[in-house]
Z-matrix of the N, CA and C atoms (Angstrom, degrees):
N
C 1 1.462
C 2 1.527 1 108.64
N 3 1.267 2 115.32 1 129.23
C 4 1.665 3 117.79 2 177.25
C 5 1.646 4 95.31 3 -69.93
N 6 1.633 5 82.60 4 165.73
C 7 1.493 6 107.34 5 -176.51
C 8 1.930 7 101.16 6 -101.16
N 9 1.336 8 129.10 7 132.60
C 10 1.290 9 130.33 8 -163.52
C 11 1.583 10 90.99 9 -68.85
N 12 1.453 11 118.97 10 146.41
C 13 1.013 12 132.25 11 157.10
C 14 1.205 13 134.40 12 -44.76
N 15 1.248 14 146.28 13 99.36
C 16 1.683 15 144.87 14 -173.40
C 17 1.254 16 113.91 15 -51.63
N 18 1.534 17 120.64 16 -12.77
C 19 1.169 18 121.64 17 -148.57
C 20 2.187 19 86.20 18 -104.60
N 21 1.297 20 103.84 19 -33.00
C 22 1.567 21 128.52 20 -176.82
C 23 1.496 22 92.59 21 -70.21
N 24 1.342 23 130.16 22 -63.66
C 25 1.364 24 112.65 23 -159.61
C 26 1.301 25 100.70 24 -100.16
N 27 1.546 26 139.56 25 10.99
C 28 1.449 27 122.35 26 141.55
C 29 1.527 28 118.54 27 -69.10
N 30 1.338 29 122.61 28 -34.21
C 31 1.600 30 118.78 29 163.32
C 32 1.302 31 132.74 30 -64.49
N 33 1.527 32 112.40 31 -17.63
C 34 1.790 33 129.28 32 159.69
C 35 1.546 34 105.35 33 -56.51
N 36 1.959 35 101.31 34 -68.30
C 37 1.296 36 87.62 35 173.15
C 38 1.618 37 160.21 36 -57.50
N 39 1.777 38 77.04 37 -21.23
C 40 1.886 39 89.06 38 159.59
C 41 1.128 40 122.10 39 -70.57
N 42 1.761 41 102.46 40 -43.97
C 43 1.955 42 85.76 41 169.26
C 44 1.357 43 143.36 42 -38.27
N 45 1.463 44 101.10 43 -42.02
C 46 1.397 45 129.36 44 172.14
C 47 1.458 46 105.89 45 -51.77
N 48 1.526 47 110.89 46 -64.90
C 49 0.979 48 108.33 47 176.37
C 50 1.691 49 125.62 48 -34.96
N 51 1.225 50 103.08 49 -46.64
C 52 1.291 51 107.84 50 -168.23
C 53 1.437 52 114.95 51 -82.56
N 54 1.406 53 116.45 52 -16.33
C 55 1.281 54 141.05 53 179.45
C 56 2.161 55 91.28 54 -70.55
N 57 1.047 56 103.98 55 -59.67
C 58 0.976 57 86.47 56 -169.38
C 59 2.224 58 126.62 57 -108.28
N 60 1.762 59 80.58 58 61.55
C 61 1.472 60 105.87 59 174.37
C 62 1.902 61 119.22 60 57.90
N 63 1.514 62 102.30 61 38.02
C 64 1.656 63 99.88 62 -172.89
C 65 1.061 64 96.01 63 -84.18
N 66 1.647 65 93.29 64 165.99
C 67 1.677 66 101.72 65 -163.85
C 68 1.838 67 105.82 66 -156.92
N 69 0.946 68 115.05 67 -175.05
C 70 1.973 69 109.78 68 -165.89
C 71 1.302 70 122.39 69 5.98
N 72 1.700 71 126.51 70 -80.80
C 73 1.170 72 98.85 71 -156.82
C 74 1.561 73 106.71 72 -115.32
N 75 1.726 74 102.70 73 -1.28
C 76 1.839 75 100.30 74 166.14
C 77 1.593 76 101.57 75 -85.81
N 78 1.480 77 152.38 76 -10.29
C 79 0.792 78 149.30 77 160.53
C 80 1.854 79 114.98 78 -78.06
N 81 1.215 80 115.27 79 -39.54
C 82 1.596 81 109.90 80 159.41
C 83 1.223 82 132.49 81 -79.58
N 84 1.731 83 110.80 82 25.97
C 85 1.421 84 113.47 83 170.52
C 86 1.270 85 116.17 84 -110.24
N 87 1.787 86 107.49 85 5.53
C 88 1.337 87 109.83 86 171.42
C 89 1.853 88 118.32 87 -97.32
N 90 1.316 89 94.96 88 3.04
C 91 1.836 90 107.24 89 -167.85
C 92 1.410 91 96.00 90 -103.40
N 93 1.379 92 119.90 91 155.67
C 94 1.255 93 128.13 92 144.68
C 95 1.688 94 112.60 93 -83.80
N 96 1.811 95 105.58 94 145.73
C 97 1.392 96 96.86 95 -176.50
C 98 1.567 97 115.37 96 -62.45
N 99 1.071 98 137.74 97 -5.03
C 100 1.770 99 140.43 98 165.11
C 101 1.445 100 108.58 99 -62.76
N 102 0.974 101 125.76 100 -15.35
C 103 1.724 102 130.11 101 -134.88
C 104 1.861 103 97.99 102 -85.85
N 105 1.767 104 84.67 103 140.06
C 106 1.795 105 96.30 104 -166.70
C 107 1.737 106 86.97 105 -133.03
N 108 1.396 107 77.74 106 138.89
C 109 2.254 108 83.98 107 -177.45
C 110 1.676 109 72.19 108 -119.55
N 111 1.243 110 111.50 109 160.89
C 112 1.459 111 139.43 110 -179.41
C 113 1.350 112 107.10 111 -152.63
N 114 1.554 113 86.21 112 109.05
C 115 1.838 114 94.22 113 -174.65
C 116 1.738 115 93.04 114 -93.66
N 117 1.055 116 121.29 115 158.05
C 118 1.576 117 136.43 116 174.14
C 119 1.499 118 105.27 117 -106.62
N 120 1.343 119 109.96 118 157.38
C 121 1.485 120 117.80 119 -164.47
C 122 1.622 121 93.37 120 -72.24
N 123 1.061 122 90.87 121 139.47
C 124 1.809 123 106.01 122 173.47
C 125 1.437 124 114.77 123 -173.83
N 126 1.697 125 105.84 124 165.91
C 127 2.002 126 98.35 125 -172.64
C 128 1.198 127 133.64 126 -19.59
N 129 1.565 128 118.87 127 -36.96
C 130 1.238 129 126.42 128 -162.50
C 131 1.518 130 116.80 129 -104.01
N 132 1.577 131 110.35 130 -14.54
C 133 1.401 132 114.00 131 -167.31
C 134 1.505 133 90.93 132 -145.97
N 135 1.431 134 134.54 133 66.09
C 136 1.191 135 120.48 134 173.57
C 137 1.068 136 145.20 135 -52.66
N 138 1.530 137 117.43 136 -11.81
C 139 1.176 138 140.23 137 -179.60
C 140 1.379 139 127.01 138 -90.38
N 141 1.810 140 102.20 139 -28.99
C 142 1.576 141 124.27 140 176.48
C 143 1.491 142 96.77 141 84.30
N 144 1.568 143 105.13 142 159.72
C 145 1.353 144 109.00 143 -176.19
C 146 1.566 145 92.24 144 -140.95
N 147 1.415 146 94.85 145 -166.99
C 148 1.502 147 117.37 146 177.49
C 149 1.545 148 117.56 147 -175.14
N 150 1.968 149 106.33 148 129.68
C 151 1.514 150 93.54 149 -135.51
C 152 1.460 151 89.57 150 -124.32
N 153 1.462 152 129.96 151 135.77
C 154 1.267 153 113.44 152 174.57
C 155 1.802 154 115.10 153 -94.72
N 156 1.230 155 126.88 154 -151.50
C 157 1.844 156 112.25 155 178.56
C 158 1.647 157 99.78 156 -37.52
N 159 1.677 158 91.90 157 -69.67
C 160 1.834 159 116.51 158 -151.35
C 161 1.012 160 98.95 159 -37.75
N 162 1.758 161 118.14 160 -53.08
C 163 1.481 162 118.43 161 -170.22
C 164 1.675 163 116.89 162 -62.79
N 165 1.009 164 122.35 163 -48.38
C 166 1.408 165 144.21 164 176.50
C 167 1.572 166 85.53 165 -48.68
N 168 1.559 167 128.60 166 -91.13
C 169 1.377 168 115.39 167 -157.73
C 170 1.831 169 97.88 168 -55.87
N 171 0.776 170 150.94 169 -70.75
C 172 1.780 171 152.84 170 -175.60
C 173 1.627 172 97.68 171 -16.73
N 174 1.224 173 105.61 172 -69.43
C 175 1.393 174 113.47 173 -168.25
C 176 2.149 175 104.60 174 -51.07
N 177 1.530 176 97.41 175 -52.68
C 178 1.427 177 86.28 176 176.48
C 179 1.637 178 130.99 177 -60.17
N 180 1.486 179 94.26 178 -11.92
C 181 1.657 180 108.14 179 177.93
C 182 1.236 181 97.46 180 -70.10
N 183 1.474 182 139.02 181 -60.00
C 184 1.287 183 151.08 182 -155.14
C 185 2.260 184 100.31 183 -68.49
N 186 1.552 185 77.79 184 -46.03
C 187 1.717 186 75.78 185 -172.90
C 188 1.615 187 98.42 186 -45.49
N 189 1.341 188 132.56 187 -57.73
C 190 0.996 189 146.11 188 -178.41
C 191 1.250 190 116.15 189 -12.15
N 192 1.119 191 112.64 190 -68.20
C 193 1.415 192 135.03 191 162.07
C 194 1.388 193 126.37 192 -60.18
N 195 1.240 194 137.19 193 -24.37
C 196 1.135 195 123.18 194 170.80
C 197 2.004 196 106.07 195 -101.55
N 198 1.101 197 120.69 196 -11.62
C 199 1.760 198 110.41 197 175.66
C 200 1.450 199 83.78 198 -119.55
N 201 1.926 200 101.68 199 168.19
C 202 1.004 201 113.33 200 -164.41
C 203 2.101 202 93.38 201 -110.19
N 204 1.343 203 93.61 202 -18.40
C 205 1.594 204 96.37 203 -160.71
C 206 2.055 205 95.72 204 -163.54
N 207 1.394 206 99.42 205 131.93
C 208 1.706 207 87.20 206 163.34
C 209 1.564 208 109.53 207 -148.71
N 210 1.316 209 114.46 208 173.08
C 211 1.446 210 120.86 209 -174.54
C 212 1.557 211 107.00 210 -155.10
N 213 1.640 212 94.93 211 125.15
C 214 0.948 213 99.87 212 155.46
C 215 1.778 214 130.60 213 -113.14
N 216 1.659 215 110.98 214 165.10
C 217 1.454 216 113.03 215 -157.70
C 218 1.480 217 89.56 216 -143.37
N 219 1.144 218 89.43 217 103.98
C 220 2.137 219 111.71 218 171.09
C 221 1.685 220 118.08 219 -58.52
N 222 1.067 221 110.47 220 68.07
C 223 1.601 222 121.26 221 164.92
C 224 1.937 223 105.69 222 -20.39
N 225 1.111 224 101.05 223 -72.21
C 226 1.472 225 122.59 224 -169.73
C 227 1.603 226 133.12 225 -141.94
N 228 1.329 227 145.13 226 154.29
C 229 1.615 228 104.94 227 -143.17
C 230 2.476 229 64.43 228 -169.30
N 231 0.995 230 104.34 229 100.73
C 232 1.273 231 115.15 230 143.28
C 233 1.791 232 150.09 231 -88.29
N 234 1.412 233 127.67 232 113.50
C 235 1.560 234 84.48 233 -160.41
C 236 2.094 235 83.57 234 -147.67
N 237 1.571 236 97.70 235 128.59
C 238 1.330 237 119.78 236 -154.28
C 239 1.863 238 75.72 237 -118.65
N 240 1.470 239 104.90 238 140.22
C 241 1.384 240 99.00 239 177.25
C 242 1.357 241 145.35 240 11.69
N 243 1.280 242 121.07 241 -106.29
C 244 1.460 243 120.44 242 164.16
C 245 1.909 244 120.30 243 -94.10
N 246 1.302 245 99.92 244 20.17
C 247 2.007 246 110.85 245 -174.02
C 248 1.718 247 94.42 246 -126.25
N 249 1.299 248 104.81 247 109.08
C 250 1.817 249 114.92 248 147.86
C 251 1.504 250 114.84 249 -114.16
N 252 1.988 251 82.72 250 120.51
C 253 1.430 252 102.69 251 168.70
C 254 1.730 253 92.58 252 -77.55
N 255 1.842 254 79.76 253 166.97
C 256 1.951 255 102.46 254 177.03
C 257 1.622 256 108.92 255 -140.81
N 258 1.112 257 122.89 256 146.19
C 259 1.098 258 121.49 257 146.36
C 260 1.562 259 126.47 258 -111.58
N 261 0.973 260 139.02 259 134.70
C 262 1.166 261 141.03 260 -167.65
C 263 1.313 262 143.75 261 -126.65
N 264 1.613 263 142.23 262 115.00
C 265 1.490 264 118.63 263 179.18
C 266 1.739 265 99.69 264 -98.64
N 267 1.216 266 118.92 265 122.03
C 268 1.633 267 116.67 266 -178.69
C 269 1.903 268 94.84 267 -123.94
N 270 1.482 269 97.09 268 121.82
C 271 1.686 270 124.23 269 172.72
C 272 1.335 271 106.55 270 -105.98
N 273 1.169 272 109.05 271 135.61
C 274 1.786 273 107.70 272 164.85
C 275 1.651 274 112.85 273 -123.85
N 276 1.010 275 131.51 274 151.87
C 277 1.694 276 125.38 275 153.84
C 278 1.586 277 110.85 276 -79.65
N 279 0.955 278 134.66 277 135.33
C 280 1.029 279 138.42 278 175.22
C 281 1.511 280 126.98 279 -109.62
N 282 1.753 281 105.83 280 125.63
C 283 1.561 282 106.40 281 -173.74
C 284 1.302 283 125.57 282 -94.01
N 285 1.198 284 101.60 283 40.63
C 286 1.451 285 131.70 284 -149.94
C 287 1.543 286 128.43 285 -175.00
N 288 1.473 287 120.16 286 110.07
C 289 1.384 288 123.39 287 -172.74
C 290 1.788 289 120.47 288 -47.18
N 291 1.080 290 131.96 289 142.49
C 292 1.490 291 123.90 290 -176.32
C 293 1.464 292 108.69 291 -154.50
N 294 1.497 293 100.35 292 107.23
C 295 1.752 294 94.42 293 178.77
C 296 1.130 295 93.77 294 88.67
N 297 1.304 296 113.08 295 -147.70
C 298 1.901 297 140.10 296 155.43
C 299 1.747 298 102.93 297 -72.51
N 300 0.877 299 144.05 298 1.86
C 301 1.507 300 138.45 299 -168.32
C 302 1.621 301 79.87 300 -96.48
N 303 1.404 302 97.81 301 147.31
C 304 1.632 303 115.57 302 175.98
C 305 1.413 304 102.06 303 -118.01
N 306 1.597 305 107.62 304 150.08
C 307 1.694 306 115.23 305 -173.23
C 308 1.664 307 95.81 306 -60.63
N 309 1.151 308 116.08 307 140.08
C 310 1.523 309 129.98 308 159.13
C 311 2.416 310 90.84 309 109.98
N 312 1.378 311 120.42 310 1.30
C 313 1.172 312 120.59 311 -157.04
C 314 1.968 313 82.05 312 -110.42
N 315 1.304 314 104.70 313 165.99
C 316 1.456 315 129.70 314 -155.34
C 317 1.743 316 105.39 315 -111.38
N 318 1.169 317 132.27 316 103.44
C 319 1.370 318 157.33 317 177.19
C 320 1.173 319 102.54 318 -90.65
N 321 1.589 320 106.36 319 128.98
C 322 2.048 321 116.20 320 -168.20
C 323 1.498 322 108.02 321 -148.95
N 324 1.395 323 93.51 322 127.73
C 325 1.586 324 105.24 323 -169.44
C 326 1.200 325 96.38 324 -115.80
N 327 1.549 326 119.55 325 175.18
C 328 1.261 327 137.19 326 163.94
C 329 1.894 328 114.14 327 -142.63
N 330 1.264 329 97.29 328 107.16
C 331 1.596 330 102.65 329 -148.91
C 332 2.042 331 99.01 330 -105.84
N 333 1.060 332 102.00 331 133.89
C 334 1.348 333 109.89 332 169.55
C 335 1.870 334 100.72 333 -117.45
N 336 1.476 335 99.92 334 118.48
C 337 1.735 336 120.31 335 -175.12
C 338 1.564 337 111.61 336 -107.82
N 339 1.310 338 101.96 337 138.07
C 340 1.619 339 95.57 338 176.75
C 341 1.424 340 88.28 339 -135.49
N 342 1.625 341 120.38 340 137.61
C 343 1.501 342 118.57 341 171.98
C 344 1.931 343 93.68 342 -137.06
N 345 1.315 344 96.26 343 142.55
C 346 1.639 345 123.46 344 174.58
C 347 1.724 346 102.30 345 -103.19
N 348 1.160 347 87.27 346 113.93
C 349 2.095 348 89.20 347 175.13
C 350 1.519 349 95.29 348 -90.75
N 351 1.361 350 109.48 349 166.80
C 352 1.678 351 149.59 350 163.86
C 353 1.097 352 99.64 351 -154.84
N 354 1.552 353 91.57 352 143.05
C 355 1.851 354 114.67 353 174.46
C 356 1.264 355 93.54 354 17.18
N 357 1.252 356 135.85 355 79.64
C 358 1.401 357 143.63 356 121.38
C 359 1.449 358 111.30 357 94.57
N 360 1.582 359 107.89 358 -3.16
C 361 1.337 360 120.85 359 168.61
C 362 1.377 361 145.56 360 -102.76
N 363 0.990 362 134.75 361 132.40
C 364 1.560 363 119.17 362 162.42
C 365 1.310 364 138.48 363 -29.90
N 366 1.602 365 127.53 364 64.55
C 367 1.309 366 150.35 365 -170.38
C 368 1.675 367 113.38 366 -54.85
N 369 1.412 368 101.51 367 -42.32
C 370 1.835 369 105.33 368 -175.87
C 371 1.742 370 93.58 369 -147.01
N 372 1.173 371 120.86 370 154.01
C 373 1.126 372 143.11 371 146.16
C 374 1.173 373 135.75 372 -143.48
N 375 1.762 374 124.78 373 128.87
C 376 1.057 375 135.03 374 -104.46
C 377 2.062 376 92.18 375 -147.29
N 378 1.619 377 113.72 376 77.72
C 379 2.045 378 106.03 377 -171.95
C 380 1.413 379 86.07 378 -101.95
N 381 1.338 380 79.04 379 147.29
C 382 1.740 381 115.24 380 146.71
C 383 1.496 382 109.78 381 -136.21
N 384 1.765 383 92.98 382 111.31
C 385 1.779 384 89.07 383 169.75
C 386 1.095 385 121.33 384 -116.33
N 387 1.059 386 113.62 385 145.11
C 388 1.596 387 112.92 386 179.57
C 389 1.517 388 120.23 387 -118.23
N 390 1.112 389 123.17 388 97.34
C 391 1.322 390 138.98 389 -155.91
C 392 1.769 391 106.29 390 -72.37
N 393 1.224 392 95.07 391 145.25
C 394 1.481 393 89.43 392 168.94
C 395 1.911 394 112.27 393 -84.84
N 396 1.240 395 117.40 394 -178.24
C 397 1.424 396 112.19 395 178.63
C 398 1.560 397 119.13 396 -71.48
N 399 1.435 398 115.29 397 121.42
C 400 1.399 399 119.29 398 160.50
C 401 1.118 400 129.40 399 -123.66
């Protein structure tokens, strides 16, 4: 029987993490200080971004504020040396109207994740989301 990848259940635990609203410096203990998330154009960011720490923790401040609660649920979970693929269904409640979705109403993605570790961290991360209609 293989031994689970460290690299697999440090990206569980970030989910979690993120699942359960972390923010500055328990959320920047999962990044390396190099670390670049690359969002891909989608509903919310049509343009695509690219986020370094500051941005990454900022942005999670903001998430804060616009959902009340989210979860994610690992479809599929690949992990080739230092690169874990993800598949993902991520729902949020939202405390805050979006689209046609009304604050207190349920926002559903379907996220394909790619993360590059260093020294034991999350070096790059790599979304494509694909939102359902709002």
């Amino acid at each position: 029987m293989s031994q689970p990848s460290p690299h697999l259940e440090f990206t569980r635990r970030y989910l979690q993490a993120l699942e359960a609203g972390a923010t500055g410096e328990a959320l920047a203990a999962f990044f390396h200080p190099e670390v670049r998330q690359h969002e891909y154009p989608n509903r919310l960011t049509p343009q695509g971004t690219t986020r370094d720490l500051a941005a990454l923790l900022a942005s999670a401040e903001r998430g804060q504020k616009a959902v009340s609660a989210q979860r994610y649920e690992v479809v599929s979970a690949l992990c080739v040396g230092d690169a874990v693929a993800v598949e993902a269904e991520w729902s949020a409640t939202l405390r805050v109207p979006v689209g046609s979705l009304p604050a207190g109403g349920t926002m559903r993605t379907s996220l394909g994740m790619f993360f590059t570790f260093r020294d034991g961290r999350i070096v790059s991360q790599r979304n494509y989301d694909c939102f359902q209609p709002f």
